[in-house]
LOTORMAR-717545 format. One record per residue (C-alpha): residue in one letter; x, y, z. Coordinates in steps of 0.25 Angstrom, whole numbers. Example, Ala and Ser with C-alpha at 12.3 -4.5 7.8 and 13.67 -1.06 7.14 Angstrom:
@aa:A&u:49&v:-18&w:31
@aa:S&u:55&v:-4&w:29
***
This chain:
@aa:X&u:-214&v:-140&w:-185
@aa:X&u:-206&v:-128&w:-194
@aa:X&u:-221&v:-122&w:-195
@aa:X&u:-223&v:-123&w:-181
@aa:X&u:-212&v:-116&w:-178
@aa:X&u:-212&v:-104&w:-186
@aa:X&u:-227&v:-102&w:-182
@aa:X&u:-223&v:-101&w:-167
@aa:X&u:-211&v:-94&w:-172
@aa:X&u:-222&v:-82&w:-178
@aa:X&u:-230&v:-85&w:-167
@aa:X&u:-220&v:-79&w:-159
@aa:X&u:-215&v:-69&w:-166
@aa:X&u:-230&v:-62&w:-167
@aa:X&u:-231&v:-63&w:-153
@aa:X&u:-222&v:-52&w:-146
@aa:X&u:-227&v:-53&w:-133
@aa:X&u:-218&v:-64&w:-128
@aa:X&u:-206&v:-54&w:-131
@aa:X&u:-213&v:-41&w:-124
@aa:X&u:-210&v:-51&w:-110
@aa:X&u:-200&v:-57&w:-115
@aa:X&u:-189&v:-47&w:-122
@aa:X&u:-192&v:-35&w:-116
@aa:X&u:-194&v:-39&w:-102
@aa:X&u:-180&v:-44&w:-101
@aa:X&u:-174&v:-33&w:-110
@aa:X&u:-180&v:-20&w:-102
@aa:X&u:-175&v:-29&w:-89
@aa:X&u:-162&v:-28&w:-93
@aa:X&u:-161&v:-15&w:-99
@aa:X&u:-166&v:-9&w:-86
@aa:X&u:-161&v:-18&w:-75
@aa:X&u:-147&v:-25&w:-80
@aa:X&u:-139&v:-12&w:-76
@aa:X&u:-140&v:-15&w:-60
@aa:X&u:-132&v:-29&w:-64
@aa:X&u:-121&v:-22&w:-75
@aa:X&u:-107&v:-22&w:-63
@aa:X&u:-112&v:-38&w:-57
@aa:X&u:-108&v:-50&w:-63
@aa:X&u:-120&v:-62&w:-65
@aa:X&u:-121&v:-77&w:-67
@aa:X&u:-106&v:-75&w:-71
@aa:X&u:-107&v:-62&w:-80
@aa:X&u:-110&v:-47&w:-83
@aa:X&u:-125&v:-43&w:-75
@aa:X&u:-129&v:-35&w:-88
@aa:X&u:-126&v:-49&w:-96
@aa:X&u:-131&v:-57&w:-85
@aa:X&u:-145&v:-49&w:-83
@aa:X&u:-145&v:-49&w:-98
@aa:X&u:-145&v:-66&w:-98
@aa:X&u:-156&v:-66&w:-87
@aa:X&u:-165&v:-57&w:-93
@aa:X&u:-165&v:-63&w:-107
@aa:X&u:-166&v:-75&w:-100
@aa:X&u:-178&v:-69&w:-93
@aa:X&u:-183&v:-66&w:-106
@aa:X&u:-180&v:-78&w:-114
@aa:X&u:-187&v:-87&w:-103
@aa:X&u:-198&v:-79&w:-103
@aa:X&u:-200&v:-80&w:-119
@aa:X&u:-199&v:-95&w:-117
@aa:X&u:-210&v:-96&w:-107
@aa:X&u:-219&v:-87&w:-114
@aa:X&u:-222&v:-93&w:-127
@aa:X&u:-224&v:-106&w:-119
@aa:X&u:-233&v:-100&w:-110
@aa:X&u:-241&v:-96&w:-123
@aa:X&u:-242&v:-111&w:-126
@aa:X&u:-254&v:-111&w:-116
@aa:X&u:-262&v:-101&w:-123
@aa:X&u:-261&v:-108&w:-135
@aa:X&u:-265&v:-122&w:-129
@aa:X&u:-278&v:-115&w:-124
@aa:X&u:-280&v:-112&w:-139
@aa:X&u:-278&v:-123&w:-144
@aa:X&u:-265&v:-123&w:-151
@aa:X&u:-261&v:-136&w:-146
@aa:X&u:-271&v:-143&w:-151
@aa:X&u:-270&v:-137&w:-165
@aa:X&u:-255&v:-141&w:-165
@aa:X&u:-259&v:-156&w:-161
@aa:X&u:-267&v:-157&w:-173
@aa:X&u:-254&v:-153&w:-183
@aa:X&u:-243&v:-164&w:-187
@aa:X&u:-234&v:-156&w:-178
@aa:X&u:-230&v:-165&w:-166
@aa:X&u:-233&v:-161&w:-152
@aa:X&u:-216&v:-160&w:-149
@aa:X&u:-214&v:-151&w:-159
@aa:X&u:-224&v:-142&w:-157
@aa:X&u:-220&v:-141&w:-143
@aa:X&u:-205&v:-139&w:-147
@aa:X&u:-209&v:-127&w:-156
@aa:X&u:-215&v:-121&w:-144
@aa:X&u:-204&v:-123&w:-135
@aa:X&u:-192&v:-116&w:-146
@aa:X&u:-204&v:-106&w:-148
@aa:X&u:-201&v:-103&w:-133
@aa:X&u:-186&v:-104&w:-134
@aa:X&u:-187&v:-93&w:-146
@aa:X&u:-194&v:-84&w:-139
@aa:X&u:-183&v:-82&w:-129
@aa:X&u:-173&v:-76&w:-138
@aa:X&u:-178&v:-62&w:-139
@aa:X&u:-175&v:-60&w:-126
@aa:X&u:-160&v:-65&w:-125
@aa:X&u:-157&v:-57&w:-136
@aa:X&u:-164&v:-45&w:-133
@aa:X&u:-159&v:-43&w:-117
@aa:X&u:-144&v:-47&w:-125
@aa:X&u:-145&v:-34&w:-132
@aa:X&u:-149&v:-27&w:-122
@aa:X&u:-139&v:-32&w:-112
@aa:X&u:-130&v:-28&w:-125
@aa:X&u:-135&v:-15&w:-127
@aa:X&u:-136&v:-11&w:-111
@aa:X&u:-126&v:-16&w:-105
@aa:X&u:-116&v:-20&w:-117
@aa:X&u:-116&v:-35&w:-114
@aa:X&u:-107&v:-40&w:-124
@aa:X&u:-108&v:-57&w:-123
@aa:X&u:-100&v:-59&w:-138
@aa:X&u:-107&v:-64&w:-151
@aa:X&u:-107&v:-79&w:-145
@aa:X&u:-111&v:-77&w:-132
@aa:X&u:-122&v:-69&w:-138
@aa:X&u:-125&v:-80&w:-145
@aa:X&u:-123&v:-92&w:-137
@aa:X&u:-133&v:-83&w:-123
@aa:X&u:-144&v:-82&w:-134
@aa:X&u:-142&v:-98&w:-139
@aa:X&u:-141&v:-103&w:-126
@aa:X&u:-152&v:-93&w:-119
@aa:X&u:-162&v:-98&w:-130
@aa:X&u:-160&v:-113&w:-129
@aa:X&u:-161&v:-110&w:-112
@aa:X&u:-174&v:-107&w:-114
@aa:X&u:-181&v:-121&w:-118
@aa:X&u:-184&v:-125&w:-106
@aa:X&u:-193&v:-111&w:-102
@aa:X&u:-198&v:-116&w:-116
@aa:X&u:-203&v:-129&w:-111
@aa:X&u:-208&v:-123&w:-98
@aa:X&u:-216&v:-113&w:-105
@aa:X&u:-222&v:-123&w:-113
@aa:X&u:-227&v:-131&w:-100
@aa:X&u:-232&v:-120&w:-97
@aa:X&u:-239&v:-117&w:-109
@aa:X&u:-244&v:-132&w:-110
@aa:X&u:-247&v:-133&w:-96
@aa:X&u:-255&v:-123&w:-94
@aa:X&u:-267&v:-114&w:-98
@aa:X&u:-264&v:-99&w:-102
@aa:X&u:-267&v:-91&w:-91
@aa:X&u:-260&v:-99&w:-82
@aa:X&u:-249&v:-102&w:-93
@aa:X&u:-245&v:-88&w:-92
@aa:X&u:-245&v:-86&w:-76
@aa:X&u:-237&v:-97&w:-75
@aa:X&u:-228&v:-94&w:-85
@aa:X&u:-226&v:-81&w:-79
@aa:X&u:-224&v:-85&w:-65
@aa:X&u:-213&v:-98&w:-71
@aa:X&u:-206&v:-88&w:-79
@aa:X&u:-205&v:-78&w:-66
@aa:X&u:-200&v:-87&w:-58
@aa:X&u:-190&v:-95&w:-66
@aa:X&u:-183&v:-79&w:-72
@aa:X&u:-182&v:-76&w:-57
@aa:X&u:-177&v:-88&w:-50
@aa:X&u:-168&v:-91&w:-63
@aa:X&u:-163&v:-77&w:-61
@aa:X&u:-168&v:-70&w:-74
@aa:X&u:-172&v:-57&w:-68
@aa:X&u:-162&v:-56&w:-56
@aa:X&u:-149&v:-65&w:-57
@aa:X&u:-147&v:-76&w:-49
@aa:X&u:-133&v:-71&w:-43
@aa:X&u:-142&v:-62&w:-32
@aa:X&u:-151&v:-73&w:-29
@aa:X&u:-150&v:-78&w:-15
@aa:X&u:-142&v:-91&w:-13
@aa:X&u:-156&v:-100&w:-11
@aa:X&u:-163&v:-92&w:-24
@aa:X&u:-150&v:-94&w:-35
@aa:X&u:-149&v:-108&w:-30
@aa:X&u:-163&v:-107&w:-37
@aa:X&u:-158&v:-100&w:-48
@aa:X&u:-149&v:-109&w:-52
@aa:X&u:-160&v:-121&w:-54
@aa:X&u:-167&v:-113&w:-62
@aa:X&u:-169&v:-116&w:-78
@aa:X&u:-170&v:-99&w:-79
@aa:X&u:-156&v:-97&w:-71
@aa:X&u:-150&v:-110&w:-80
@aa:X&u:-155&v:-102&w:-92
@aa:X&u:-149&v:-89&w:-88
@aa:X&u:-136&v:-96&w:-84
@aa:X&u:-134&v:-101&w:-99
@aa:X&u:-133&v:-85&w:-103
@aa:X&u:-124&v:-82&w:-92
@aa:X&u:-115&v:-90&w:-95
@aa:X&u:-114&v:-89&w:-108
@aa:X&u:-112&v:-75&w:-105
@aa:X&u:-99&v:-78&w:-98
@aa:X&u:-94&v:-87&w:-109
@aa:X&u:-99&v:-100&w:-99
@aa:X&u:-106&v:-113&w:-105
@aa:X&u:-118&v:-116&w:-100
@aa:X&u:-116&v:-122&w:-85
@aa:X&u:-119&v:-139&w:-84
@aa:X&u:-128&v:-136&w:-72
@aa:X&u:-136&v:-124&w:-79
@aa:X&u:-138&v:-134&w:-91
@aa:X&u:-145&v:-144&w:-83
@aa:X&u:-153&v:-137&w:-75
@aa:X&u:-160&v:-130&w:-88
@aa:X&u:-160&v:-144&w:-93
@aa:X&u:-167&v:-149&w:-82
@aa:X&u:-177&v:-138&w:-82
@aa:X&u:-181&v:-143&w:-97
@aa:X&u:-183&v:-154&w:-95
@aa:X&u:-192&v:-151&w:-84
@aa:X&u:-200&v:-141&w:-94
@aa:X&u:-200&v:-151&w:-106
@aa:X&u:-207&v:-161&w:-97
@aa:X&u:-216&v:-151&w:-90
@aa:X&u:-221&v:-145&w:-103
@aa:X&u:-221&v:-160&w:-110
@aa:X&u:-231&v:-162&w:-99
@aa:X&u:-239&v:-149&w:-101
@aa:X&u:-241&v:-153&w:-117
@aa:X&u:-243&v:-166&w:-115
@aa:X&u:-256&v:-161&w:-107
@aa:X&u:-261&v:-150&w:-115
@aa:X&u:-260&v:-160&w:-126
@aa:X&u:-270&v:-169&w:-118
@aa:X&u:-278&v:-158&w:-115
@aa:X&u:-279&v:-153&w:-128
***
């Protein structure tokens, strides 16, 4: 399983086009946007710190979906079917994939931090810091499990379209791009069930020196174990298939 892992781990380090969508995206998003938010208070904190967790959470989701998503294209190679053939079990290789996915959504936490540092001078403390990049890395499994039914369940082209439109609609309704606070009543009651607006609300309230809320844990709960099932399903079919 170690070889596995640093194989995907190269894998992914080769492959920069993931961090193009990924990092920059959020990072040239907030370096030219987050100033229209820096005199109003969001999700309980400072807009330039508040913007700066939704746009690394914009990021990080979007890293975790995408190396799932790429899960397709190697199915239609063949990949699967070589890794059947190894003593590595079928569990394992899938959970390889899914930290694969986790990992690839901490550039962009740390690199919208710096420039939320740099801009606007947000200043969280060393354990803050730390404790937003922990918890916004672990938030991300269950975008890591969806992007792996996605992967599974699908063929490439389609894969990717779909992964794209999930992945628009969850950073908007969750209230990635635009905060939730200047929703509409009926659209942040929306909001609020979303496993992107419960992944957010871990860095925002880590931000104002909160624990993460009972209601928000269970709802990204919730939303794993709806994922984990869903993309059980979509391997136990490639598997048949293949």
């Amino acid at each position: 399983m170690r070889a596995y892992l640093r194989f995907e781990l190269r894998r992914l380090v080769r492959d920069p086009r993931v961090l193009i969508f990924s990092v920059f995206g959020p990072v040239a998003t907030y370096l030219i946007f987050s100033g229209w938010s820096a005199s109003d208070r969001l999700e309980g904190v400072a807009g330039p710190a508040a913007i700066m967790i939704g746009l690394a959470g914009y990021g990080a989701v979007a890293g975790a979906l995408s190396v799932g998503a790429a899960v397709s294209q190697e199915r239609a190679a063949g990949w699967l079917r070589q890794l059947r053939v190894t003593p590595l079990p079928a569990w394992r290789a899938v959970s390889v994939k899914a930290f694969i996915c986790t990992v690839n959504a901490v550039p962009p936490v740390v690199a919208v931090g710096i420039a939320a540092r740099v801009q606007h001078d947000v200043d969280l403390g060393a354990g803050r810091w730390v404790a937003l990049l922990l918890l916004m890395w672990a938030g991300t499994v269950p975008f890591a499990l969806l992007g792996l039914a996605i992967g599974y369940g699908l063929g490439p082209q389609l894969a990717q379209a779909v992964n794209f439109l999930v992945f628009l609609g969850l950073a908007v309704l969750g209230g990635l791009l635009v905060p939730a606070t200047y929703f509409p009543d009926v659209l942040r009651q929306v909001a609020h069930a979303m496993p992107t607006y419960r992944y957010a609300e871990l860095g925002w309230r880590t931000a104002a020196g909160l624990v993460p809320s009972g209601v928000g844990l269970a709802v990204l709960a919730a939303w794993t174990v709806v994922f984990a099932a869903v993309a059980a399903g979509a391997y136990r079919r490639s598997t048949a298939r293949g």
